[in-house]
C-alpha positions as CSV (number, residue, x, y, z in Angstrom):
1,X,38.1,-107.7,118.2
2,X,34.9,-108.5,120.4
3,X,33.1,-111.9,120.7
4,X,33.8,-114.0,117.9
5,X,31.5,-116.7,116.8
6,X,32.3,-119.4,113.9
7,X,29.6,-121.0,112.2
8,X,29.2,-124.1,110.4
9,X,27.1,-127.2,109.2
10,X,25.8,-129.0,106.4
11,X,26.2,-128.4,102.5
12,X,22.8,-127.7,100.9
13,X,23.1,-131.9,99.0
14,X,23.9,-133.3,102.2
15,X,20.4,-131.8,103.4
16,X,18.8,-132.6,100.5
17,X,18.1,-129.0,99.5
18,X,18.8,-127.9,95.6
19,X,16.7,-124.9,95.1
20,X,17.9,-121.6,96.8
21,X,13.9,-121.2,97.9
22,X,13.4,-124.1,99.3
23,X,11.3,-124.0,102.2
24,X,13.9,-125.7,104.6
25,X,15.9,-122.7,103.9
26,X,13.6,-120.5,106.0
27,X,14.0,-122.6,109.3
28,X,17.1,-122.8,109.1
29,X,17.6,-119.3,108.9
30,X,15.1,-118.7,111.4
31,X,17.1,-121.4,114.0
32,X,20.4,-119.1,113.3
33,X,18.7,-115.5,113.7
34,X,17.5,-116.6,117.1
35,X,21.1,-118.3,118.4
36,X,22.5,-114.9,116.9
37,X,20.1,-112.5,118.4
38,X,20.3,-114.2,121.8
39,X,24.2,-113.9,121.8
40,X,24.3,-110.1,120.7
41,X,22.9,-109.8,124.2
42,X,26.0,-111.9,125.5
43,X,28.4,-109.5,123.3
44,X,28.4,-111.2,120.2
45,X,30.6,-108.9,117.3
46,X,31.6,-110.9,114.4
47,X,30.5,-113.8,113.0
48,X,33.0,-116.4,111.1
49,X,32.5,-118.4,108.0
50,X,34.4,-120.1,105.8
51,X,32.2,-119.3,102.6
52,X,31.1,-122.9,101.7
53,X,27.8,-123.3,100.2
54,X,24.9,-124.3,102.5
55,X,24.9,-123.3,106.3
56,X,27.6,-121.0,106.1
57,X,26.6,-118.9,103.6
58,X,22.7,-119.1,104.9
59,X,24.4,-117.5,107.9
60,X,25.5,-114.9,106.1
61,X,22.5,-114.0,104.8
62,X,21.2,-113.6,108.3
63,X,23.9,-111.5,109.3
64,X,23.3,-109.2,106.9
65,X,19.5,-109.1,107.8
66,X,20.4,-108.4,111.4
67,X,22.5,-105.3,110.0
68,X,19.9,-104.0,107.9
69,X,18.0,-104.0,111.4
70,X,20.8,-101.8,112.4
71,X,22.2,-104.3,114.7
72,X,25.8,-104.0,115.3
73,X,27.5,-107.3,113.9
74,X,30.0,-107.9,111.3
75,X,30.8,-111.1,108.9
76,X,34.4,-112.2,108.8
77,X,34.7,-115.2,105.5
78,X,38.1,-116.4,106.1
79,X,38.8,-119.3,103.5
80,X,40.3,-123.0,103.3
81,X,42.3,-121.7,100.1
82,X,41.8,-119.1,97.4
83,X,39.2,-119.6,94.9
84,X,37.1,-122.3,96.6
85,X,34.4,-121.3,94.5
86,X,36.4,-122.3,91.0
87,X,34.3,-125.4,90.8
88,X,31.0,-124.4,91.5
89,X,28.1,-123.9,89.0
90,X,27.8,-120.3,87.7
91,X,24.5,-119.7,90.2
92,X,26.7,-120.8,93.5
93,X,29.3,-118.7,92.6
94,X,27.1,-115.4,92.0
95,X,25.6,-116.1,95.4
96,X,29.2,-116.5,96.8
97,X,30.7,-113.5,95.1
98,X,27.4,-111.3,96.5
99,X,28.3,-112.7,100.2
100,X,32.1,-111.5,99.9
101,X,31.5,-108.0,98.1
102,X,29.0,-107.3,102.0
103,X,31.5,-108.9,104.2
104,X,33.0,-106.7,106.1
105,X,36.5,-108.6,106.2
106,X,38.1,-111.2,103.8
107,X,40.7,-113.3,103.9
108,X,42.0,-116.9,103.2
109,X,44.1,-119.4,105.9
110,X,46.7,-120.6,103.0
111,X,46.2,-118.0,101.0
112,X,47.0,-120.1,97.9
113,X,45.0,-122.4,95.4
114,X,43.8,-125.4,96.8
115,X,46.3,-128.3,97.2
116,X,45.2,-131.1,99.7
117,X,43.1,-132.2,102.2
118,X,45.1,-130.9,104.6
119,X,44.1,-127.6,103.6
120,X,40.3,-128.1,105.2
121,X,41.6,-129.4,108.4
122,X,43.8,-126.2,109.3
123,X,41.0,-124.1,108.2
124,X,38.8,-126.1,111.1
125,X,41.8,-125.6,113.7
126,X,41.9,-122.3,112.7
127,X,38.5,-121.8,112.9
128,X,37.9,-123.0,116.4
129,X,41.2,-121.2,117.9
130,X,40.2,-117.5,116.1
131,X,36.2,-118.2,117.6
132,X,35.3,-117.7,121.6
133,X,32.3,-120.0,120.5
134,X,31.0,-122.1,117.3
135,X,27.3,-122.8,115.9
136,X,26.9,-125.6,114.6
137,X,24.1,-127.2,112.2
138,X,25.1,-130.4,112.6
139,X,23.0,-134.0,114.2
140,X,25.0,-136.8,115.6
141,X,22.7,-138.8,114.0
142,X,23.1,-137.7,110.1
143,X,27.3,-137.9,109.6
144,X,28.7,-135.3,107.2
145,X,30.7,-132.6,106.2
146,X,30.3,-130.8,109.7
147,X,32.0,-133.9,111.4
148,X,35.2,-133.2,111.3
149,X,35.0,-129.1,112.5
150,X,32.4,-131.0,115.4
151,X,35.4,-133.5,116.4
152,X,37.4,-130.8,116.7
153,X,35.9,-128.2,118.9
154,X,34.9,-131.4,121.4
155,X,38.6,-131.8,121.3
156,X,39.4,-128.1,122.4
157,X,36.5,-128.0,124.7
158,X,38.9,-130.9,126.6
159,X,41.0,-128.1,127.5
160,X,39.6,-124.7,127.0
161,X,36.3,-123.5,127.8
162,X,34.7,-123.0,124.4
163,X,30.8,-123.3,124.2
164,X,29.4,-125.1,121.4
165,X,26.1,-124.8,119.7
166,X,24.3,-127.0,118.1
167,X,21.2,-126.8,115.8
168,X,19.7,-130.4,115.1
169,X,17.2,-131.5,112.6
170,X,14.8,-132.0,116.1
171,X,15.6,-128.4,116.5
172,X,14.4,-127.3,113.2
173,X,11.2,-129.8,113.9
174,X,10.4,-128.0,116.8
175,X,11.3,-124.6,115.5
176,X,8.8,-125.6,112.1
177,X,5.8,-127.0,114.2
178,X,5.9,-123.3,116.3
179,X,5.9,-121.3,113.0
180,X,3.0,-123.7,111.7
181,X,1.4,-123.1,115.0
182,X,1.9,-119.5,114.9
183,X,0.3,-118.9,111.2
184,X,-2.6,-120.9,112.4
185,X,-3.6,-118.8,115.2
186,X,-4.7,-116.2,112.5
């Protein structure tokens, strides 16, 4: 297996986003298609998720862009626990269950239903040890779900070299004012 990269970061609520079109969507997609495209060039092969809503599966979307631009890069969604989606609304999971049946590998780290907490926290260690780097849509200033996978790879990077991306909401800014400047040149 080549260059792996895990990617992470917010839940669509903890960013305030509810529609699937909202236009925050687009940058955010935008910010990841450019981290992604830049570290093809480096090797980049697979791409890890989780499948959580938000981020993650934004990223998938993206990856599954870049193929359709015949760009070599595969999705890997390797799961907390089977059947994360049970609780979701009927919407989330058809856009879940449209993300697995392109992925190009599938799997789950406990391979059974979900039981504890515990359950998230070996899916992050997993995460960071199966990944040569991680992306992360995450800002130090706005705590959240993307904490605790952030704790961790700071932790690692202690003893291994692991690089570690992040995207912040001053990245998105930046990345929104350049569009906005671009369409206005025209």
């Amino acid at each position: 297996m080549g260059k792996v990269l895990a990617i992470s970061g917010y839940k669509p609520y903890e960013l305030g986003i509810f529609q699937m079109d909202h236009p925050s969507v687009n940058f955010i997609k935008l910010a990841i298609k450019k981290k992604l495209i830049q570290l093809l060039d480096e090797g980049l092969e697979w791409v890890l998720i989780s499948g959580q809503l938000g981020v993650e599966l934004w990223a998938a979307e993206v990856v599954f862009e870049l193929q359709k631009e015949t760009l070599d890069l595969k999705l890997a969604v390797i799961t907390p626990f089977l059947d994360q989606e049970k609780k979701w609304n009927e919407k989330n999971q058809e856009w879940y269950r449209s993300i697995l049946a392109q992925a190009d590998f599938i799997d789950s780290v406990t391979r059974k239903g979900y039981e504890k907490p515990w359950q998230f926290r070996l899916k992050n260690q997993f995460f960071i040890e199966k990944s040569n780097e991680l992306l992360l849509l995450y800002d130090t200033e706005k705590e959240g779900s993307p904490k605790f996978l952030y704790e961790i790879a700071k932790n690692y990077q202690s003893h291994h070299s692991y690089p570690l991306h992040l995207i912040t909401f001053y990245d998105l800014q930046i990345l929104m004012e350049e569009e906005e400047y671009k369409r206005s040149e025209f």
